[in-house]
N, C-alpha and C positions, 0 to 999 in steps of 0.2 A: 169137504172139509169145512168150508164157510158155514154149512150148515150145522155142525154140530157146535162149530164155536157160539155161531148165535143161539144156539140150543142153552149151550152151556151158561151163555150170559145173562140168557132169560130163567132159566134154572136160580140163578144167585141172583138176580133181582126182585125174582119173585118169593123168595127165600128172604132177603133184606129187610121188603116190604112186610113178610109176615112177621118176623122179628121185632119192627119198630112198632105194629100196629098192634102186639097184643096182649090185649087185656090186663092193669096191673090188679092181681087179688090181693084180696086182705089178710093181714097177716098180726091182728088184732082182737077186732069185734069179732070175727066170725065162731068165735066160741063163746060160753059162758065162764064166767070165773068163780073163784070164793070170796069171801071178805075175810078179814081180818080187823078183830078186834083186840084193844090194848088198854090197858088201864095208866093213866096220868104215868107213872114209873115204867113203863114200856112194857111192862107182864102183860103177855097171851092169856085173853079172856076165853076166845071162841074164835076157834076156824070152823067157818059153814063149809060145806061143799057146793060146789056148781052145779049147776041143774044136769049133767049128768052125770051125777055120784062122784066126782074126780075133786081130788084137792087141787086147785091151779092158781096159782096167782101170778100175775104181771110183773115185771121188775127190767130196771132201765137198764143197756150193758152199764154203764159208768156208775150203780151201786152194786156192780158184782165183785167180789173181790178179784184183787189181779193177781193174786197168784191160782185161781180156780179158772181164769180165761186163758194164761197158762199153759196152765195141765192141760184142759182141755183140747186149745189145739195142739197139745206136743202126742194127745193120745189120739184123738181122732183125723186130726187133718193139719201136719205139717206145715203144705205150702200153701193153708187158705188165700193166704194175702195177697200170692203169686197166681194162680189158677182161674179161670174165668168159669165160673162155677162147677167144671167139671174136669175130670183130670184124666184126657186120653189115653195117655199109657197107663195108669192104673185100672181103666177100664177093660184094655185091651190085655192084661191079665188077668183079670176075672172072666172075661169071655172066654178066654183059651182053658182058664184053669177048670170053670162052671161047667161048659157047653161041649168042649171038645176032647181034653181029656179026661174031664169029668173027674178029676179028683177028688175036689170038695167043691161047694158054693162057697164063690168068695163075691163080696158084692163092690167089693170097689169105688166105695160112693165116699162123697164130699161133702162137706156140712152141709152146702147146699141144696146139695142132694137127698141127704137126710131131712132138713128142712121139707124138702116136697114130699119126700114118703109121709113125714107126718103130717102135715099140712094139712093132704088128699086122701090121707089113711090109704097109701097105694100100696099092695100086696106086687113086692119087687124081687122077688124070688122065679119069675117068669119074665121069658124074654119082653115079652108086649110090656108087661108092667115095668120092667125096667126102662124101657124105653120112654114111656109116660114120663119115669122119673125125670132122667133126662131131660124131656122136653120142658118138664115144671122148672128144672133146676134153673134152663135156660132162663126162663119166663120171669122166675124171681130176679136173674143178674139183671136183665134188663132193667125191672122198674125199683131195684132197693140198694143200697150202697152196701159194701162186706159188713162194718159194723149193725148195720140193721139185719142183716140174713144172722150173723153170731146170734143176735142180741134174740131175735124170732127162736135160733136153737134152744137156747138157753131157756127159751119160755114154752117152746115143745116138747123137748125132748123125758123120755119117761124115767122114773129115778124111783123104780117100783112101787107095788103095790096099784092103788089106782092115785097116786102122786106124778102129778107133772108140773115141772119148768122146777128150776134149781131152788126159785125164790120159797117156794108151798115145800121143796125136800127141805132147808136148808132148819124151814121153822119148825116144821114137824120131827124129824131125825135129831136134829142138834139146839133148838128150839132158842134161834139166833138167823139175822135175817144173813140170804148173801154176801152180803159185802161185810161181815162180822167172821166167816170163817179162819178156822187155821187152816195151816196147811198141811197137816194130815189128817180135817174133815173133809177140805177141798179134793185132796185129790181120793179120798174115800168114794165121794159121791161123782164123781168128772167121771169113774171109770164105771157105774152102775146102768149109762143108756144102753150101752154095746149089749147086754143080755140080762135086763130089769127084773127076770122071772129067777134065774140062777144067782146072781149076786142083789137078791132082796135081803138089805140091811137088816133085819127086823129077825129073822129066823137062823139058828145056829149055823146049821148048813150053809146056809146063804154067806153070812157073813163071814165065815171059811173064802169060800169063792169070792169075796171082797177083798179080803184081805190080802189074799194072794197075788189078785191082778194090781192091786194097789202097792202093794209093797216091787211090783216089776214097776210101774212106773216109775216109784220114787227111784229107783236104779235108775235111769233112765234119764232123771230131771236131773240128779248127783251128775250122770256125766256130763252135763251142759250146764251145771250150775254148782260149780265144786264146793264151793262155800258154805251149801248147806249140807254140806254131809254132816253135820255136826247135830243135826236136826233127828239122826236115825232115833236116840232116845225116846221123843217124843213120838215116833212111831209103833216102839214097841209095847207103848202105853196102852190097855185099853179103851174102847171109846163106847161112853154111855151112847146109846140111841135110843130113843123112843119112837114106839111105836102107834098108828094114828090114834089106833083107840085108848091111850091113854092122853091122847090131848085135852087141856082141861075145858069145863063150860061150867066157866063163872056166872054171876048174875046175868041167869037166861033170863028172867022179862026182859030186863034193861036192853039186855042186845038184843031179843027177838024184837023190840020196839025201834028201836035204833037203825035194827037190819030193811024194816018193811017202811021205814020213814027214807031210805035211799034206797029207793029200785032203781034209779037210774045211774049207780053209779058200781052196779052187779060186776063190770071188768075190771075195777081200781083192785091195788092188790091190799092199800088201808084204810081203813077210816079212825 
């Protein structure tokens, strides 16, 4: 019996030690971004793309609007605030539900969580890969506080097409940064990570399956926020979107001069 206790203690100390010791990654530089450019009256000259094809741009949580940080976790992850970046029982329903009686894949993941799938572009539809996730999710709680894991979603997470972080949807879609949205472009765009390919703004269909899932949240936010029921009007409005290739490109010298006179500032999301 003495043996297995000391087993067990060496177990979680040795588990402790690897927890404190490892590695914080980046959650930043490690990709490329776009620029954005603006003329003196704040009109979109030219969004570049990143150097792999991707609209992306940077954006702090505190210019995101708050009714889009919100939605978002009232659609994706409830008890962020509460959870230490992963959330056992709802894990341990997707395990039952995935692996055992095999009804559907459900993946049961936490912002966090999602943060590490995209992070490590980890393929989490497999037990191992979910596990990885897991282990990443951990990795992030340890060296980033909850508003920086948000704030990292917010700037991974994909809002179709080849458009990521809310800040690159928000200017492309509705061509107004984050923190300028309404709230029914907010919660438009908050419910397009969950399946970026089906509810792609841009195409009729798509935007069918936007509309849908958005019009359940705003039911959703109505019962936890009764006051804006008043708000359904402006729901039923339709909503211009644009699409990337109609974004403009104003005086290209000037900004192709402007763009190669600041390489080193390729992750900022203005100039």
């Amino acid at each position: 019996m003495k043996r297995v206790l000391w087993l067990a203690v060496l177990i979680i100390l040795v588990m402790a030690a690897g927890y404190y010791l490892i590695p914080q990654p980046d959650l930043v530089t490690h990709q490329g971004y776009s620029q954005a450019f603006f003329d003196k009256n704040g009109q979109l000259l030219r969004l570049t793309l990143a150097d792999d094809q991707r609209y992306r741009l940077h954006v702090d949580l505190d210019q995101v609007a708050p009714h889009l940080k919100t939605a978002t976790l009232l659609y994706e992850d409830q008890d962020y605030y509460q959870h230490p970046g992963v959330d056992p029982v709802a894990l341990l329903r997707a395990f039952w539900s995935s692996y055992v009686v095999r009804e559907r894949v459900v993946g049961g993941s936490t912002i966090t969580m999602q943060v590490a799938r995209l992070r490590w572009r980890l393929n989490t539809r497999t037990l191992p890969g979910k596990m990885i996730q897991i282990f990443r999710a951990l990795q992030l709680t340890r060296h980033y506080s909850k508003d920086e894991i948000f704030e990292a979603y917010l700037n991974l997470a994909s809002y179709g097409r080849n458009i990521e972080g809310i800040e690159a949807a928000s200017l492309i879609y509705f061509d107004k940064h984050a923190g300028d949205l309404s709230l029914p472009e907010a919660l438009s765009l908050c419910v397009v990570p969950q399946n970026p390919v089906k509810r792609n703004p841009t195409t009729d269909t798509g935007y069918m399956h936007l509309k849908t899932a958005r019009d359940a949240l705003f039911a959703r936010w109505v019962a936890s926020m009764p006051d804006d029921a008043d708000k359904q009007l402006f729901f039923d409005l339709p909503m211009n979107i644009r699409a990337p290739e109609s974004l403009p490109f104003y005086a290209p010298h000037f900004v192709n001069e402007v763009d190669q006179s600041l390489p080193t500032f390729r992750w900022m999301c203005r100039h």
